[in-house]
C-alpha positions as CSV (number, residue, x, y, z in Angstrom):
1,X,1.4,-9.7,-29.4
2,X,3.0,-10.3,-26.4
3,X,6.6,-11.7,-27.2
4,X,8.8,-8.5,-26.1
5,X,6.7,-8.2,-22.6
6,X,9.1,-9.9,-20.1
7,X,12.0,-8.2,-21.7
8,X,10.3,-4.6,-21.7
9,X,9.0,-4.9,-18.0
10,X,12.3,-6.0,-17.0
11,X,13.8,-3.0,-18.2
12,X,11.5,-0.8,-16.6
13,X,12.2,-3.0,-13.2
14,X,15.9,-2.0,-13.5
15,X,15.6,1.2,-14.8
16,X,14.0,1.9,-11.2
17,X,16.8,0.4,-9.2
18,X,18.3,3.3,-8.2
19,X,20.7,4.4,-5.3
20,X,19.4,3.5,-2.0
21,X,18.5,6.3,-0.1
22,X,17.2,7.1,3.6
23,X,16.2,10.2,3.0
24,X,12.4,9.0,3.5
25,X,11.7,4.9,3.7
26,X,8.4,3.5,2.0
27,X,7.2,0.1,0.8
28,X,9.1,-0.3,-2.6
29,X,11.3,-3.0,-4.4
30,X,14.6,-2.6,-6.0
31,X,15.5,-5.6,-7.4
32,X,13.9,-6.9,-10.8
33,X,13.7,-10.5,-9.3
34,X,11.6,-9.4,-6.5
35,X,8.1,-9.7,-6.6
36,X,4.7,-10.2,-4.0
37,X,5.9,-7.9,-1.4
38,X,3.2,-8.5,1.1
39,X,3.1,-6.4,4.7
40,X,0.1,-7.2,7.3
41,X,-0.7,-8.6,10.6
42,X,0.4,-12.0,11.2
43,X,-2.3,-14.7,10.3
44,X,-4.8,-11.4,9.0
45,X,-3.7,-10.9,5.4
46,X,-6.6,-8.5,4.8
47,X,-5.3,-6.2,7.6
48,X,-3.1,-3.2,7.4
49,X,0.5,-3.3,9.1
50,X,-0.1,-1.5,12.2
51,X,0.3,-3.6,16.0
52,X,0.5,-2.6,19.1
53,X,3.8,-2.2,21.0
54,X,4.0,-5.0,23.6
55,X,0.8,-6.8,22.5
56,X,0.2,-10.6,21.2
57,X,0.0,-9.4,17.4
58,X,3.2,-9.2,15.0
59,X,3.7,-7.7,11.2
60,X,4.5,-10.7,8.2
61,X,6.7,-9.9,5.5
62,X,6.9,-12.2,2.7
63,X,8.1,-12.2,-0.9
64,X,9.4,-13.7,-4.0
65,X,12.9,-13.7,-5.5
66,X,11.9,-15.5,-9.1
67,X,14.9,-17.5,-9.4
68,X,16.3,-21.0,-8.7
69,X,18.6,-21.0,-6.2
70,X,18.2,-19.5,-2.4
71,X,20.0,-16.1,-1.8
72,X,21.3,-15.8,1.9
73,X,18.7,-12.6,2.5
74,X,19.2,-10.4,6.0
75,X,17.0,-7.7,7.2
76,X,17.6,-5.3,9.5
77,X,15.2,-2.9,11.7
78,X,15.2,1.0,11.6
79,X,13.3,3.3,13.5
80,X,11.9,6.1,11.9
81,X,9.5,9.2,12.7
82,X,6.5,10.2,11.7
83,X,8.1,11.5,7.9
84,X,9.4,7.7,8.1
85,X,12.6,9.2,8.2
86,X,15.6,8.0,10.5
87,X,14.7,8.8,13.6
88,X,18.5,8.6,15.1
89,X,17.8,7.0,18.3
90,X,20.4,4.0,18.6
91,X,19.1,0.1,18.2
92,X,19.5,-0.8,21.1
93,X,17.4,2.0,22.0
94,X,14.0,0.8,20.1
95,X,15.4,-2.9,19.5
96,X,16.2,-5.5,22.4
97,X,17.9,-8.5,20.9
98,X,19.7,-9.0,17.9
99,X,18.8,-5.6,15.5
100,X,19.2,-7.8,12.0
101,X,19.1,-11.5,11.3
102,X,19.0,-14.0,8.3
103,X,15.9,-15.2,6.9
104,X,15.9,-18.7,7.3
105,X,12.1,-19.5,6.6
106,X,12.0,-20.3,2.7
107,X,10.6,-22.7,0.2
108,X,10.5,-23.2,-3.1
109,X,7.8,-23.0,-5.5
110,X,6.0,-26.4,-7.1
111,X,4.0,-27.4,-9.7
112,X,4.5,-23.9,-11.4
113,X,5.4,-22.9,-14.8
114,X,7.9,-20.1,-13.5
115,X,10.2,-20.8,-10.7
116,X,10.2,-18.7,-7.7
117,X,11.5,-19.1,-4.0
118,X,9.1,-17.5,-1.6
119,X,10.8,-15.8,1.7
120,X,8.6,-14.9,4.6
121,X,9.3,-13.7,8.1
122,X,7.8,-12.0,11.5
123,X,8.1,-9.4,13.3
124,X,8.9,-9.0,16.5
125,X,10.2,-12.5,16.8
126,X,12.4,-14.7,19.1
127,X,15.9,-12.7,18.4
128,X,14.0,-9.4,17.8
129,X,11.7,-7.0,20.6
130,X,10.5,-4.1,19.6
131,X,10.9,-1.4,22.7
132,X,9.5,1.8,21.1
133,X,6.3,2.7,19.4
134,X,6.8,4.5,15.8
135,X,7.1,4.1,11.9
136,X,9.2,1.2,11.3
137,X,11.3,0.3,8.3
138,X,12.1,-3.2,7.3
139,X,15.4,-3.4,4.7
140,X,16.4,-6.7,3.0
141,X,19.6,-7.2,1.6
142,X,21.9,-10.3,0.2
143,X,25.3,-8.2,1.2
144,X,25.7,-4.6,1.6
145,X,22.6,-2.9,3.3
146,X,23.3,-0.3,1.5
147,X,22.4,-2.0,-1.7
148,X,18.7,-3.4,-0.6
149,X,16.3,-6.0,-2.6
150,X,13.3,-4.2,-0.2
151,X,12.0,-1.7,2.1
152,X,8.8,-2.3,4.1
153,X,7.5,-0.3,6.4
154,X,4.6,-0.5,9.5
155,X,3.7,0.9,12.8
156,X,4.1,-0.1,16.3
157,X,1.6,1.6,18.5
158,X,0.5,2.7,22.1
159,X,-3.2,3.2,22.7
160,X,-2.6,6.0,25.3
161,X,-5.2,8.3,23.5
162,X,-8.5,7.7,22.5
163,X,-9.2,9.1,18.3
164,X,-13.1,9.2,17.3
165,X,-13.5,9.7,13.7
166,X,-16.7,10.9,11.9
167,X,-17.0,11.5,7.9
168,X,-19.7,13.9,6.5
169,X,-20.7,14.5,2.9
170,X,-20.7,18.2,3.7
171,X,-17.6,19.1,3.2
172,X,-15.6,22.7,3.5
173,X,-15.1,22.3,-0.5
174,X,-18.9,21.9,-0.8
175,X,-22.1,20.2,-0.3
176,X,-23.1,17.0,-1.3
177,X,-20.4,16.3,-4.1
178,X,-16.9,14.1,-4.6
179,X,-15.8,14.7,-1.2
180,X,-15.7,12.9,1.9
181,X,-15.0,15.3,4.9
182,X,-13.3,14.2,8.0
183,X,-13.4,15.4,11.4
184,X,-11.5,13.9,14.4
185,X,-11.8,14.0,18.0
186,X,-8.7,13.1,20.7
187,X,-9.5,12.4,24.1
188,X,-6.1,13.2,25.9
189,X,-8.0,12.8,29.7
190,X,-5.1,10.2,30.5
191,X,-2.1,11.3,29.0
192,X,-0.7,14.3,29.1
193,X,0.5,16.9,26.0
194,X,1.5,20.0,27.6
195,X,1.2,22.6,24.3
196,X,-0.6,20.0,21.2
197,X,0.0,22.6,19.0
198,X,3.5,22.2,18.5
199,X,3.8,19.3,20.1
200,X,1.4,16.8,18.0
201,X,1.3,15.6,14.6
202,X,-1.8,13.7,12.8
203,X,-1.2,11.4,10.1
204,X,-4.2,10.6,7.9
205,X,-4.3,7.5,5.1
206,X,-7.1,6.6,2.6
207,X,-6.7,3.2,1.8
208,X,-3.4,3.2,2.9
209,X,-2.4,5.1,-0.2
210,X,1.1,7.3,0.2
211,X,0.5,9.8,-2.9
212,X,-2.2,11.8,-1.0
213,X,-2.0,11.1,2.7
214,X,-2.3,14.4,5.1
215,X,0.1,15.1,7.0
216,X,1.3,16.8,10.1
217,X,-2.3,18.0,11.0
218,X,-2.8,20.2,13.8
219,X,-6.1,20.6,16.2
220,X,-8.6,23.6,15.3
221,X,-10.1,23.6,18.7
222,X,-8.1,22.5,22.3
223,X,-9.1,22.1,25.9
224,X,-8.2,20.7,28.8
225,X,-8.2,16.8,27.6
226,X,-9.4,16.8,24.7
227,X,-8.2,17.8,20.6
228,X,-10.6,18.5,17.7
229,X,-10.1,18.5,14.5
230,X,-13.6,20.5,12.5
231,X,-14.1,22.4,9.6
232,X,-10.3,22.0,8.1
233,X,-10.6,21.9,4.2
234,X,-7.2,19.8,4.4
235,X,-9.5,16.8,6.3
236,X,-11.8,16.6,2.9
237,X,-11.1,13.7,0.6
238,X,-11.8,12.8,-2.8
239,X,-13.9,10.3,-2.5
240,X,-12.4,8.1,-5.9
241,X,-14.7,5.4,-6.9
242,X,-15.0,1.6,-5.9
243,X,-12.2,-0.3,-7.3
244,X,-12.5,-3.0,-10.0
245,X,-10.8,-6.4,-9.6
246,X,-10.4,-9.4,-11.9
247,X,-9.9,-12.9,-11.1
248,X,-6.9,-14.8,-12.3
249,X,-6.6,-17.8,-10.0
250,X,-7.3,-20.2,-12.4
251,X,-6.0,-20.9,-16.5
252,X,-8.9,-22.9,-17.2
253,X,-11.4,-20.9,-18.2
254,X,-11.8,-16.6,-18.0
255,X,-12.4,-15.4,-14.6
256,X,-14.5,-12.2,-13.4
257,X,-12.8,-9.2,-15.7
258,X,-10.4,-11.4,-17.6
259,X,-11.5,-11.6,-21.6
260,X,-9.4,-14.1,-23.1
261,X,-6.0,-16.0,-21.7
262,X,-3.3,-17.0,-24.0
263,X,0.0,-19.2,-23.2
264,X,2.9,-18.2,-24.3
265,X,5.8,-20.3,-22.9
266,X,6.6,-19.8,-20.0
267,X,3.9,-17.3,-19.2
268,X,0.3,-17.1,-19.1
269,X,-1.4,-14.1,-20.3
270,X,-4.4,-12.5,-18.9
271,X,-6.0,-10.1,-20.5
272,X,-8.7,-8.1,-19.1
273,X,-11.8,-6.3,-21.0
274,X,-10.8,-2.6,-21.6
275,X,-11.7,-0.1,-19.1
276,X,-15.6,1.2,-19.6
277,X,-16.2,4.2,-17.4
278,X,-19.7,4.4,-16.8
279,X,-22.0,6.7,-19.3
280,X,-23.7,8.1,-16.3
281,X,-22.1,10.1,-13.1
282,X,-23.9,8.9,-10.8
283,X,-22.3,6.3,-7.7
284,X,-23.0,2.8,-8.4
285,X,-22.4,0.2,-5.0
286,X,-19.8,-2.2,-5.8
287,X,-18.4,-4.2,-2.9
288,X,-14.3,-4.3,-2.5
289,X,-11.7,-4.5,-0.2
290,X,-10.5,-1.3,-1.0
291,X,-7.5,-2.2,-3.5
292,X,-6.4,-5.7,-1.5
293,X,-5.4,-8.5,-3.2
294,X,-5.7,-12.1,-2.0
295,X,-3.2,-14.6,-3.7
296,X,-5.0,-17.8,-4.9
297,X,-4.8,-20.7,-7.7
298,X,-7.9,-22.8,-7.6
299,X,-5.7,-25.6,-8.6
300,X,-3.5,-25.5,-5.7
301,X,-3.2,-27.3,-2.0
302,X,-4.8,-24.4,-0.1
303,X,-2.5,-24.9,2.2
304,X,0.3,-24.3,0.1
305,X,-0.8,-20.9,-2.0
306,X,1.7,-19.2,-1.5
307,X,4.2,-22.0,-3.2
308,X,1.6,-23.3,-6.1
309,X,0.3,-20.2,-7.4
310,X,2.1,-19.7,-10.4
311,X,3.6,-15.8,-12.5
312,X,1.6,-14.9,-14.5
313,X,1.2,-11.4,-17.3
314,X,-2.0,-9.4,-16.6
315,X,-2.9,-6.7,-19.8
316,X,-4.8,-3.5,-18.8
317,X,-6.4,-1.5,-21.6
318,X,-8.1,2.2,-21.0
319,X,-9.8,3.2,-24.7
320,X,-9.0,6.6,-25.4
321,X,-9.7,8.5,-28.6
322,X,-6.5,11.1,-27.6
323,X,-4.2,10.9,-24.7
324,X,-4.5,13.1,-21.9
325,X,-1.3,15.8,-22.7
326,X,-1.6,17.4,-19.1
327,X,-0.2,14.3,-17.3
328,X,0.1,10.4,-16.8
329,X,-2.2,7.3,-16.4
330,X,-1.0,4.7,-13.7
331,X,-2.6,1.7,-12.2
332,X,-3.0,1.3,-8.5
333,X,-4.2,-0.7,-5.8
334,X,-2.0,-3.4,-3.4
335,X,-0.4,-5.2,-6.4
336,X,1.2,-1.4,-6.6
337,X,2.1,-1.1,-3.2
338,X,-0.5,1.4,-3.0
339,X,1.5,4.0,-4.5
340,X,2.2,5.6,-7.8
341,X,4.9,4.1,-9.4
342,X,6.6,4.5,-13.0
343,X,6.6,0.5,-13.2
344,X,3.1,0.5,-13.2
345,X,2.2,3.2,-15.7
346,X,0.0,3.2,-18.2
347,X,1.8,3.9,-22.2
348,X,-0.4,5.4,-24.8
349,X,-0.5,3.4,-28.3
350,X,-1.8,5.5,-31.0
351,X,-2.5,2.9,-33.5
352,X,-4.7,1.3,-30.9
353,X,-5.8,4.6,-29.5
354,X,-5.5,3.2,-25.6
355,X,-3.7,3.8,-22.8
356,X,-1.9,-0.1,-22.0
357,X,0.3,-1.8,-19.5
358,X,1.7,-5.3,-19.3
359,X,2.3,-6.6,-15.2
360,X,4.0,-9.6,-14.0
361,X,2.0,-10.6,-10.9
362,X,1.1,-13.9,-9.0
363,X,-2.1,-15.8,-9.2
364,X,-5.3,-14.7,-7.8
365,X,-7.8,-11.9,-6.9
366,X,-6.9,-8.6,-7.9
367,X,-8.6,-5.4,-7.3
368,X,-7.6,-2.4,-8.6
369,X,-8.1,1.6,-9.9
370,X,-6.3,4.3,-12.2
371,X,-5.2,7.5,-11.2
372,X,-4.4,10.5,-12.8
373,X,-1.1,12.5,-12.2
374,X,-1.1,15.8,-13.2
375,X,2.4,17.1,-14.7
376,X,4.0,18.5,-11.6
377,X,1.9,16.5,-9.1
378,X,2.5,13.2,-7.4
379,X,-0.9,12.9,-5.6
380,X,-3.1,10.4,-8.5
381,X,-6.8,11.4,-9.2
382,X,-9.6,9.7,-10.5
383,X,-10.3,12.6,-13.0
384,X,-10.6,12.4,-16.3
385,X,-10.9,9.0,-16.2
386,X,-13.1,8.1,-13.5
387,X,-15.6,10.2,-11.0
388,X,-15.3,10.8,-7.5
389,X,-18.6,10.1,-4.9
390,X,-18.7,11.3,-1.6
391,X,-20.4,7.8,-0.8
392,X,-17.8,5.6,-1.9
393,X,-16.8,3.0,0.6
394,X,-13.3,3.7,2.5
395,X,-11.1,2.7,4.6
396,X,-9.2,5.9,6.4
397,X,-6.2,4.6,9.2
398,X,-5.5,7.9,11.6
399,X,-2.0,8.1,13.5
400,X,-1.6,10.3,16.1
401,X,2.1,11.5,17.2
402,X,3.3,13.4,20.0
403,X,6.9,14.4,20.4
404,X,7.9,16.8,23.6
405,X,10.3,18.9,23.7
406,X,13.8,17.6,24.0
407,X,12.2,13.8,22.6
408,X,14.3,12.4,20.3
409,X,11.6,10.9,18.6
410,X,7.7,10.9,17.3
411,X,6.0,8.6,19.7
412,X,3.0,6.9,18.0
413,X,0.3,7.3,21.0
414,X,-2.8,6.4,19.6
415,X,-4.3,4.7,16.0
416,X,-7.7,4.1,15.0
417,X,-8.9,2.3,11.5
418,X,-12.5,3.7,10.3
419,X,-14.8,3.0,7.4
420,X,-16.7,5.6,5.4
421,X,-19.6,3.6,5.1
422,X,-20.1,3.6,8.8
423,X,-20.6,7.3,8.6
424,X,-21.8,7.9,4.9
425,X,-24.8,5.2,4.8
């Protein structure tokens, strides 16, 4: 069943290393031996990769090149603004200290059927300050920069404005239905923005998902001091559904969501129960952590996770009398990157009548959702598959920029993280 797997998954991996690029940077991995790209705040690996510019908090990066022997990795820092786009300012500009290094924290993995090397670094560290607030892009490379393994991006902010958030279930798109309607207030008393209008530029995440965050919002309402954001259709989100997750941090028995696992030297396979969307529309509470993923084998030294926990294959199935001709299925959540991505599609098999996929992933607890893409979109939906509720539990990260005239760059001046469920109870 599964015996051309490895080989089909690692042609989809390099049919997706393409040219590098800085037109725009995101989180994404070009080599096929590169796995577990993890970005968050150091010592919180629940958190979302955001710090403040000069405070005691810094961003991990970590990863795993599945191979035997260490590769002499370097990274380099690149400021970008608010389209994560170079923002052109020099590094010595945003960067005091040495602008790229070598990795040199490394171990190898033990006591696991596949071998692996896991890399891991911080930032900013003891060759490396960070002088500028902004989107920051993180590239990893053996050789020529040009020719990365990785891009990972996060934010350095300044809390020079104050953002207060509220959600309501009437939205501008209607009352009481899939979405979740945002409205934002920005207290600007202590720093000043001479015409917001032009000048301002609100960045808003669900989840930290790429595909459908708004961007370059401006203020309905302005006075003296303060910004408001009301009664813009843009601020209404579908609300998506609770994600699912399955537990594969052990091969001893079937976790929560996995149906049988079989070995197959020198994998493990998972496989999960087929996707059931429920017979009813209405919301059903499940608690999440909105699409996170926490790497674990039960078996393992706990303090040594990230070196025990072995590769294993994970099998999604979505029953489905006919496919869906009007676009594409793909599976999302961290263990994506949070974005929609052609490695993690979903193929329809007609003799099975399903949509399937096949991942290579690393140990442990794995939430997850599907999204729809429409032909012509990139922004994923939970519809046909799923239902949207405007009472669905959220996480929703707000970035506000400012950028003067004559700035050469977006200054990040103020970010605030809010649940729905605050709002929406």
């Amino acid at each position: 069943m599964f015996t051309n797997t490895y080989i089909y998954i690692l042609f989809l991996s390099l049919s997706s290393f393409s040219a590098f690029s800085q037109e725009s940077y995101s989180d994404k991995i070009f080599s096929p031996d590169i796995k577990t790209l993890k970005i968050h705040q150091s010592g919180w690996p629940l958190s979302y990769p955001a710090i403040e510019l000069g405070g005691d908090r810094t961003i991990a990066v970590s990863f795993d090149a599945l191979m035997n022997e260490e590769k002499s990795y370097q990274y380099k820092l690149i400021h970008c603004n608010a389209n994560h786009k170079p923002s052109g300012l020099s590094t010595s500009e945003y960067i005091q200290g040495m602008h790229r290094n070598y990795i040199e924290d490394y171990n190898y993995s033990f006591n696991t059927n596949v071998n692996y090397i896991h890399y891991s670094l911080s930032i900013p560290n003891e060759t490396m300050t960070i002088k500028k607030s902004g989107v920051y892009a993180l590239v990893v490379y053996e050789k020529d920069e040009r020719q990365p393994i990785l891009t990972a991006c996060f934010y350095v902010y300044e809390n020079l404005v104050d953002i207060s958030p509220t959600i309501n279930y009437n939205s501008e798109k209607g009352f009481r239905n899939h979405y979740q309607q945002l409205e934002i207030a920005v207290n600007t008393q202590d720093y000043t923005i001479d015409a917001p209008l032009h000048e301002t530029n609100l960045v808003i995440r669900q989840n930290n998902r790429r595909d459908n965050e708004l961007f370059n919002i401006k203020p309905t309402f302005t006075r003296p001091g303060y910004l408001t954001y009301t009664k813009n259709s843009e601020l209404a989100f579908e609300g998506g559904n609770e994600y699912f997750y399955f537990d594969a941090s052990t091969s001893k028995y079937s976790g929560h969501g996995v149906a049988y696992i079989d070995y197959q030297r020198p994998f493990e396979h998972f496989v999960l129960h087929p996707y059931e969307p429920s017979s009813s529309k209405s919301y059903s509470e499940r608690q999440d952590i909105n699409g996170r993923s926490v790497i674990r084998r039960q078996e393992a030294d706990q303090e040594a996770l990230d070196l025990e926990s072995d590769y294993i294959f994970v099998h999604f199935f979505v029953p489905k009398e006919t496919p869906e001709f009007t676009g594409k299925l793909y599976l999302t959540g961290e263990l994506t990157l949070n974005q929609i991505s052609p490695e993690f599609e979903l193929a329809y098999n007609i003799d099975e009548n399903r949509y399937e996929a096949s991942v290579l992933i690393k140990q442990g607890r794995y939430e997850y959702r599907y999204q729809f893409v429409k032909k012509g979109s990139s922004i994923g939906h939970s519809e046909p598959f799923d239902a949207d509720f405007y009472q669905t539990e959220n996480d929703y990260q707000a970035y506000f920029f400012h950028t003067p005239p004559g700035a050469r760059y977006d200054r990040l001046v103020g970010y605030q993280l809010f649940d729905s469920r605050k709002f929406l109870k």
